[in-house]
C-alpha positions, 0 to 999 in steps of 0.5 A, spaced: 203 595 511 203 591 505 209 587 504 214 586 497 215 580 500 208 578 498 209 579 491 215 574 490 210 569 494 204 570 489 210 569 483 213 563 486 206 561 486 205 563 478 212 560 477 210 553 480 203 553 477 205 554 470 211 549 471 206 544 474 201 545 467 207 544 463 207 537 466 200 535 466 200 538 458 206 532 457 201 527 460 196 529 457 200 529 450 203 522 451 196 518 454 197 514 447 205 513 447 208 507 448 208 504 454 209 512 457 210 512 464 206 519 467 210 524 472 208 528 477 210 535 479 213 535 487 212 541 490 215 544 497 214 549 501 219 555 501 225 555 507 220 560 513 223 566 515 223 566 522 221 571 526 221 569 533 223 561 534 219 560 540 221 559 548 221 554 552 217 554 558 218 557 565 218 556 572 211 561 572 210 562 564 209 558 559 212 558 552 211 560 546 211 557 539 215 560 534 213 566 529 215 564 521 212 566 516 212 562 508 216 565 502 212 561 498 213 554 493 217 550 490 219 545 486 222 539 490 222 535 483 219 531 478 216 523 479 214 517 475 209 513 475 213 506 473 206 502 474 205 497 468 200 500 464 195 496 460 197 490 456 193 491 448 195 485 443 198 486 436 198 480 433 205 481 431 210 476 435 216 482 434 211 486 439 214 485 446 210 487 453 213 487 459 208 485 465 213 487 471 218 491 474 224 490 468 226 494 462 229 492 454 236 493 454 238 496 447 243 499 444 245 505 440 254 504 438 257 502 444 252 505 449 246 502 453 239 505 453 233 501 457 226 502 455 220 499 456 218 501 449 217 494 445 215 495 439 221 491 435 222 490 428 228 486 424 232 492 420 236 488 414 240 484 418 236 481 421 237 483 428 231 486 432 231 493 433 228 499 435 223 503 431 229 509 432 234 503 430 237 501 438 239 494 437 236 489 443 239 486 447 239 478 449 243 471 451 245 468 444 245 460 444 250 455 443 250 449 437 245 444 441 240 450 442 241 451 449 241 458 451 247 461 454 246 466 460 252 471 461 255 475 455 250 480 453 249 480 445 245 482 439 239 478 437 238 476 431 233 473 428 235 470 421 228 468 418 228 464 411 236 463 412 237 458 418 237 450 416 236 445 420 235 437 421 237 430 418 237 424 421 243 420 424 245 414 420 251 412 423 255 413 430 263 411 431 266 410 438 274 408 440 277 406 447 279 402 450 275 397 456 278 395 461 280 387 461 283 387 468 277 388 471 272 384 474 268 380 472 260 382 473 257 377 479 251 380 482 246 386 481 244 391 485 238 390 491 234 395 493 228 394 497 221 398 497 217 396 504 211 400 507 211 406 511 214 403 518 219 399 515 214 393 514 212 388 510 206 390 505 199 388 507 192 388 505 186 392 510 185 385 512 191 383 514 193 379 510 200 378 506 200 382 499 202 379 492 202 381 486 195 380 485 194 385 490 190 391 488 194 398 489 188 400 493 187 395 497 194 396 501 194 398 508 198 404 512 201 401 518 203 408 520 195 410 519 191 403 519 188 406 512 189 405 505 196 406 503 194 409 495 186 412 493 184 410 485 186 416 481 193 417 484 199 417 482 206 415 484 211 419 481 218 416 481 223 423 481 229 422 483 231 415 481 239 413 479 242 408 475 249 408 475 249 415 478 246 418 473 238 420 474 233 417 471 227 421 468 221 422 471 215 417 471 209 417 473 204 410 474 197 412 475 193 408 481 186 406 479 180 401 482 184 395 480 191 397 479 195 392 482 201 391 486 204 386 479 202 392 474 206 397 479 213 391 479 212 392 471 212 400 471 219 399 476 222 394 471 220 399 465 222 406 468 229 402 470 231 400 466 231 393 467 233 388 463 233 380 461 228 378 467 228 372 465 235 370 465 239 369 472 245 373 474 251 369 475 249 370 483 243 367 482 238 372 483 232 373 477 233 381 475 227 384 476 222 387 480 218 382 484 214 382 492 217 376 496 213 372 501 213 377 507 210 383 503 217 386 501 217 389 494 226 386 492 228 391 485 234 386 482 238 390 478 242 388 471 250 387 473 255 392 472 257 399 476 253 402 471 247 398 472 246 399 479 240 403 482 239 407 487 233 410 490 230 414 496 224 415 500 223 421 497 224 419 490 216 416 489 212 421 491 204 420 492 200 425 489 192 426 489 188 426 483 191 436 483 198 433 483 199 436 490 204 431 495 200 427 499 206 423 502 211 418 502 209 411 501 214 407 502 220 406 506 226 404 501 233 400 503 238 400 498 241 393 500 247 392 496 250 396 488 251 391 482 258 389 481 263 387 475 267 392 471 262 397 466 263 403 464 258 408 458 258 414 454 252 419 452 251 421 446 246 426 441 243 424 436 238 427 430 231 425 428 228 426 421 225 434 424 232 435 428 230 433 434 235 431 439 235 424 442 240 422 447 242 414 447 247 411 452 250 405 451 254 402 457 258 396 456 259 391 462 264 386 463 261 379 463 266 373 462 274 372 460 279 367 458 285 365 454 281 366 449 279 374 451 273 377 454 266 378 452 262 384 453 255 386 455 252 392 452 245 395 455 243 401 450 238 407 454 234 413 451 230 418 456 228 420 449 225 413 446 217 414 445 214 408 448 215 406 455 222 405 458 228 408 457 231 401 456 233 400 447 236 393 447 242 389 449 247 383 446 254 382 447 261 383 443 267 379 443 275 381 444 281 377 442 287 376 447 290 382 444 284 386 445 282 387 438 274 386 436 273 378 434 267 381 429 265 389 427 259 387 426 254 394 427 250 395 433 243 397 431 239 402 434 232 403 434 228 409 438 222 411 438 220 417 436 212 417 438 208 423 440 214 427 437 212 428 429 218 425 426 219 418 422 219 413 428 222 408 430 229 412 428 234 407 427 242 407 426 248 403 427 253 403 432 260 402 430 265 400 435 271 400 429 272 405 424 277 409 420 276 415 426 278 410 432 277 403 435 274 400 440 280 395 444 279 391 451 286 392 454 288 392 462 287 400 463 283 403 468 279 406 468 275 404 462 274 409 457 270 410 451 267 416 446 263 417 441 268 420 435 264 421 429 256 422 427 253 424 421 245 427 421 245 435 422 239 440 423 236 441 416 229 446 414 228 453 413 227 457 419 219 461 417 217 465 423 219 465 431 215 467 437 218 469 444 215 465 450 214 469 457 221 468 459 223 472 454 225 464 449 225 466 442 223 459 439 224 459 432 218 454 427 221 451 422 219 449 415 219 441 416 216 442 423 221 442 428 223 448 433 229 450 436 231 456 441 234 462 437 236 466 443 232 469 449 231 477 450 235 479 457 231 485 462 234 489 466 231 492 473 234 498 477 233 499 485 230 506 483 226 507 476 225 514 479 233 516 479 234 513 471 234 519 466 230 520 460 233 521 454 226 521 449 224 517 445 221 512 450 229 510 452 232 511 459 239 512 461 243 511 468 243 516 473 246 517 478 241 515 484 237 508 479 243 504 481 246 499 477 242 496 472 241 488 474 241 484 468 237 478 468 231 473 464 224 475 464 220 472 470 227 472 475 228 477 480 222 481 480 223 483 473 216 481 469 215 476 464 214 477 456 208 478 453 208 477 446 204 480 440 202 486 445 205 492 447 204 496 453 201 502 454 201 509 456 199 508 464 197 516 464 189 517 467 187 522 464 180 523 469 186 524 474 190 529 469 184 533 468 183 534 476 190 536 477 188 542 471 184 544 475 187 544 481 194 547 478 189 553 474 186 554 481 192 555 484 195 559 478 189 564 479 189 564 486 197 566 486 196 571 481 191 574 486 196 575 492 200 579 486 193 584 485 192 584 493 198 586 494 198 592 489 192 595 491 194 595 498 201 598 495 196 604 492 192 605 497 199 606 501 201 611 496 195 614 496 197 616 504 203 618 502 200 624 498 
C-alpha cells in the first residue's frame, strides 16, 4: 500500500535540492569577487522512524537488528572554504593580500567588521578605507618611527603632507660627574683561548703569533684546523660597559691572519688609545702572549669594560650556518675608575637616526680639580668600528668647566645617502644646563637640548609582509608610517557574513586574536595584490549536476507515489 509518508520524503528531497542549487548559484555568481570564500551546503539524514529497535541474542536464538525507516534529508548547515585563493598582482601598493589564516580588521563607527577583502583606498583624510568606506585598522607609530603595538587605531597615510629630515648641528648636555670617585687604574681582561681552554697553535704544533695564518690553527678537541677560508666569525653577543655591541662579522680567508683577527677586535670593540699604556701598565688592546693565548686589554673606566662569552663568536661556514664555537673565553678582570655615559639620537641630512654615546671616565684630580676622559661611540658610524674619537675636559676645585670648548663630532654615514661625515658639536655648558664635577654619586648626565628635525615631503608608501607601511620621501629617506594589524579566529566557519565581503563575530568563531602579520599563524601581506575567489568551478559544475539529479530523483518518489496512490483508488471503485 502506498505511504503518504513518501510524499514529504521525495519533498524534503525537493526542498534540500533547490536549497543546495541556491548555494552553488552563489558560488558560481561569486568565482570573480574578491577574496570570496566558496560554501558548501551540509546535508543529513532525517531523524528514522523506528519501527522495531531490535533484540538482543538468546540462550537459543539469535538477535535481530533494528527495523528504521528514513523520513528524508535535511539541512544540517552551511560550510565555508577558508582556503587562500590565488594571489594576482595589482601594481597598486594600496591593494593588500593576505597569504595565511587572518582577516583586516576594519571599521564602520564604533563596531569591528573582518574582511579578507583588501582592496583599500585613501578617502580625503588620508586614512585608508574600504571601497563601502570601513576604516582599516592598525598600530600607529611614536615620534622615532617605532611602531606602537597594542591600541588599535585608524591608519593614516598623509601623502604629500608629512615633512621630514634636517641634520643636527649642536647637542647640550647638563649633570653632574661624580669628583669623589675613583681614579681609573686599570682596563678590563679578557682572554680568548682555543677549544679545550688551551693556548693556540698551528697544525704543526707550533706556538701561534700574530703572523699566523686563521687557517692554519689547530682544534686540540678535533687535531684538525680550527677556521676553513671562506668562513666568518661572527661576533654577537659582545658588551661594553654592559651595553651590546652590535653584530660583527670578519671573514676568514687562505691568508687571513691571527693579526688581521686582533685588528677587527680592537675595531668592533671599541678600543681605543692602543699605543699609550693604562696607569696599571698593560697596552689597550688586543694582542697573542708567548703561549698562544689572545689577552683583550680594555680602556679604563666601568663603561669601558668588556665582556664576552663563548658563545658570542660563532663560526659560520661559507651558507652562514653555525659550525661551532671556536674559542673558549675568560673574562679575567673589569676595568676600574669612576665613569659614567649617556645616548642620544641624532639626524643626518636624509632624517636618518644616528645614536652617538659619549662616556666620560675619570682620569686624575688634585687641589686644583679633576680631568675627564671622554670616549664617543656610534653603532650607526659607517666605517669600521663603532668607536668616534677620544680627549679629556678639565674642572676646577668648585667643579666648574675650566674651558667650554665644543667637543666635535664626526660620523660616517657611508652606504646611507646622506651627507657624510655628519658632524656637529657637543656642548658641555649652555643656557639649558651645565655640566658640573662634584662629590654626588652616582654620576649623572642627559642631553638637554638638540636641534635637527625629520625634513621632505612624504610621495608615495608601500606595505612589507609584515604588515609595515613605509613611507619614500622626497629627499630619499623613509620612515615607518604604521603597521596593518590582522585578526585570526579559532573557527573561521562560526563568523557570520554580513556582505560586502565583511564578517562579524559569532557566537561559535571565538574572540578574535588581534596581531602583526606573520605572528600567530595569521599570514603575511602581499602588497600590490589582491586575493581572489577560492570557488572551483569545474567542482561547482559537478555539484549542479549532482543536485539536478537529485532534485529529479526526489520529485520521481513524489510521481512514484502518486501513481501508486491512483492505483489504490482505482481498487476502491
Amino acid at each position: 500500500m502506498a505511504s503518504t509518508t513518501a510524499f514529504y520524503t521525495g519533498l524534503s528531497g525537493l526542498s534540500v535540492h533547490a536549497r543546495r542549487l541556491d548555494v552553488i548559484g552563489n558560488n558560481i555568481a561569486n568565482v570573480n569577487t574578491t577574496a570570496y570564500k566558496s560554501t558548501r551546503l551540509e546535508l543529513q539524514n532525517n531523524y528514522p522512524r523506528t519501527i522495531n529497535p531490535g533484540t538482543e541474542p538468546q540462550q537459543f536464538t539469535g538477535g535481530t537488528n533494528p527495523y528504521q525507516i528514513g523520513l528524508g534529508v535535511g539541512i544540517a548547515g552551511t560550510t565555508q572554504n577558508f582556503s587562500v585563493g590565488s594571489i594576482s598582482p595589482t601594481g597598486d601598493p594600496r591593494d593588500l593580500a593576505l597569504e595565511g589564516d587572518g582577516f583586516f580588521i576594519v571599521r564602520r563607527g564604533d563596531e569591528s567588521f573582518y574582511t579578507r577583502n583588501g582592496a583599500f583606498r585613501q578617502d580625503a583624510n588620508e586614512d585608508l578605507v574600504t571601497i563601502n568606506g570601513e576604516k582599516v585598522l592598525g598600530y600607529g607609530v611614536d615620534a622615532d618611527y617605532n611602531v606602537i603595538d597594542g591600541a588599535l587605531q585608524e591608519i593614516n597615510i598623509p601623502v604629500g603632507r608629512l615633512q621630514i629630515a634636517e641634520p643636527t648641528t649642536l647637542v647640550n648636555f647638563a649633570g653632574n660627574l661624580n669628583a669623589g670617585g675613583d681614579v681609573a687604574g686599570a682596563g678590563s681582561i679578557t682572554n680568548l683561548l682555543a677549544p679545550g681552554a688551551t693556548g693556540f697553535r698551528t697544525l704543526g704544533n707550533a706556538i701561534a703569533s700574530a703572523t699566523t695564518a686563521l687557517t692554519d690553527l689547530a682544534d686540540p678537541t678535533t687535531g684538525g684546523a680550527l677556521f676553513g677560508a671562506g668562513e666568518t666569525i661572527r661576533m654577537d653577543g659582545a658588551t661594553r660597559g654592559g651595553t651590546r655591541i652590535p653584530q660583527a662579522d670578519f671573514a676568514v680567508g687562505a691568508g687571513t691572519t691571527v693579526g688581521d683577527l686582533l685588528a677587527f677586535l680592537n675595531s668592533e670593540l671599541g678600543i681605543h688609545s692602543q699605543t699609550v699604556p693604562n696607569p696599571d701598565g698593560t697596552l689597550p688592546g688586543a694582542a697573542i702572549d708567548a703561549d698562544g693565548v689572545i689577552s683583550i686589554n680594555g680602556n679604563t673606566g666601568s663603561t669601558s669594560t668588556i665582556a664576552l662569552d663563548s658563545a658570542d663568536l660563532k663560526r659560520l661556514d661559507a651558507d652562514g650556518i653555525l659550525v661551532g664555537l671556536p674559542f673558549a673565553t675568560a673574562n679575567v678582570r673589569p676595568s676600574s675608575g669612576e665613569a659614567d655615559r649617556t645616548t642620544t639620537v641624532v639626524y643626518d641630512s636624509l632624517g636618518n637616526e644616528v645614536e652617538v654615546t659619549i662616556a666620560f671616565t675619570l682620569v686624575s684630580k688634585n687641589t686644583s680639580g679633576t680631568t675627564w676622559r671622554y670616549d664617543l661611540f656610534s653603532p650607526d658610524n659607517g666605517d669600521s668600528g663603532e668607536f668616534l674619537g677620544t680627549g679629556e675636559v678639565s674642572f676646577d676645585s668648585l667643579g666648574a668647566l675650566t674651558a667650554n670648548d665644543p667637543i666635535p663630532v664626526s660620523v660616517s654615514r657611508a652606504g646611507t645617502g646622506a651627507a657624510s661625515p655628519l658632524s656637529f658639536n657637543m656642548q658641555l655648558s649652555s643656557s639649558n644646563g651645565r655640566m658640573t664635577a662634584l662629590t654626588d654619586a652616582p654620576s649623572q648626565f642627559a642631553p638637554v637640548f638638540r636641534d635637527g628635525v625629520p625634513t621632505g615631503t612624504l610621495e608615495q608608501f608601500g606595505v612589507d609582509r609584515d604588515g609595515t607601511i613605509i613611507g619614500a620621501f622626497s629627499n630619499g629617506a623613509t620612515r615607518t608610517l604604521g603597521r596593518v594589524a590582522v585578526a585570526r579566529f579559532i573557527n573561521n566557519n562560526g563568523l557570520l557574513e554580513e556582505g560586502d565581503a565583511l564578517y562579524r563575530v559569532g557566537a561559535n568563531s571565538g574572540e578574535p586574536i588581534v596581531t602583526a602579520p606573520g605572528e600567530q599563524a595569521a599570514g603575511l601581506v602581499a602588497s600590490g595584490a589582491l586575493e581572489l575567489s577560492n570557488v572551483d568551478l569545474g567542482q561547482e559544475f559537478i555539484d549542479l549536476i549532482l543536485t539536478s539529479t537529485g532534485y529529479s530523483a526526489s520529485s520521481r518518489i513524489i510521481q512514484t507515489t502518486d501513481e501508486l496512490m491512483q492505483q489504490l483508488l482505482v481498487i476502491g471503485r
